[in-house]
Structures are given as structure tokens and as C-alpha cells.
N, C-alpha and C positions, 0 to 999 in steps of 0.2 A: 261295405266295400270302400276301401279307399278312393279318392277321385284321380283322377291321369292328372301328372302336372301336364302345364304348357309348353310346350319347347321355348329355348332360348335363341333370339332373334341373334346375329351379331351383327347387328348397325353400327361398323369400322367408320362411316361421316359423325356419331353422335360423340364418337370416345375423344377426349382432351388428350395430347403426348404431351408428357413435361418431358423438357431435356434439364442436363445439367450446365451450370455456367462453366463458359471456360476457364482454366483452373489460373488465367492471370487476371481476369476479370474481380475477384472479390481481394479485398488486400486483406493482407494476412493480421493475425490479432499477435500483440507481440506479448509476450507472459511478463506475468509482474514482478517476476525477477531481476529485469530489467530496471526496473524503476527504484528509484534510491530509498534506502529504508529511513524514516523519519530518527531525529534525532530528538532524545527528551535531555534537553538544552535545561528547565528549568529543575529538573531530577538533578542533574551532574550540579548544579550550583544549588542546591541544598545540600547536595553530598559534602561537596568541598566548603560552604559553611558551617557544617556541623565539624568537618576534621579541624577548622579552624579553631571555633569552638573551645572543641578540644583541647587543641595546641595550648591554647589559652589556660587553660586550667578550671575550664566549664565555669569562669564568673562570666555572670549578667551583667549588661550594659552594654554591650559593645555588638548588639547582635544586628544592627544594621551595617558597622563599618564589617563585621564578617559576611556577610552577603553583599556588600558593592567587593568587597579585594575578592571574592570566590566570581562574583559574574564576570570581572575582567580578565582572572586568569581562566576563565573556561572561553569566555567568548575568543579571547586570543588566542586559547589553540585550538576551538573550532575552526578561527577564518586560515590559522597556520594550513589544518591540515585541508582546506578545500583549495588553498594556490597550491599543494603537493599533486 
């Protein structure tokens, strides 16, 4: 034979109420859309030293002055377009 359960007490002083906050109380999460996407600054000046490069007629030698004249035309229209 089965045994009887117990009955269930309800002792309303032992139970915790959570409330919720109020809804101006937590500050809100802002999405990361918001936030500016990173730039690959050193990508765009390999790019445009390889178009250099190029330009050039693919001789060797000259493979630092086409990476300083590619970081100054990048960096400069970088800072162009952040005062737009």
C-alpha cells in the first residue's frame, strides 16, 4: 500500500517576493551598432602599395618608397574623411 503524503503547509512569512526594478532604474545596453567599425588602416596601405608597385612596372627596389607615398595618401584621406 502506498503511504499518504503529508499535506502542504503554506507558511506565506517563510516565502521571499522578488519585485522587478523599475524600468528607469537599470540603464539601458546600447547595441553595437552604434559603435564605430574599426578600420584596417594597414590592409588599405598594402593595397595601395602593391597598386604602386604596379604602376611601376613590378621592378624591385623601390619597395619602401612605395609604402611611405601609399601610408601618406591613405592616412590623408583617412583624417580627410573623420573632419567630414
Amino acid at each position: 500500500m502506498a503511504k499518504a503524503k503529508s499535506p502542504r503547509t503554506n507558511n506565506l512569512a517563510s516565502k521571499q517576493v522578488i519585485t522587478m526594478p523599475e524600468a528607469g532604474s537599470i540603464p539601458q545596453i546600447r547595441k553595437a551598432a552604434s559603435a564605430p567599425t574599426p578600420i584596417d588602416l594597414e590592409g588599405q596601405i598594402r593595397t595601395r602599395a602593391y597598386e604602386l608597385y604596379q604602376e611601376r612596372g613590378c621592378a624591385a627596389g623601390q619597395e619602401n618608397e612605395d609604402w611611405l607615398r601609399a601610408e601618406h595618401e591613405v592616412l590623408a584621406r583617412h583624417s580627410q574623411q573623420q573632419r567630414a
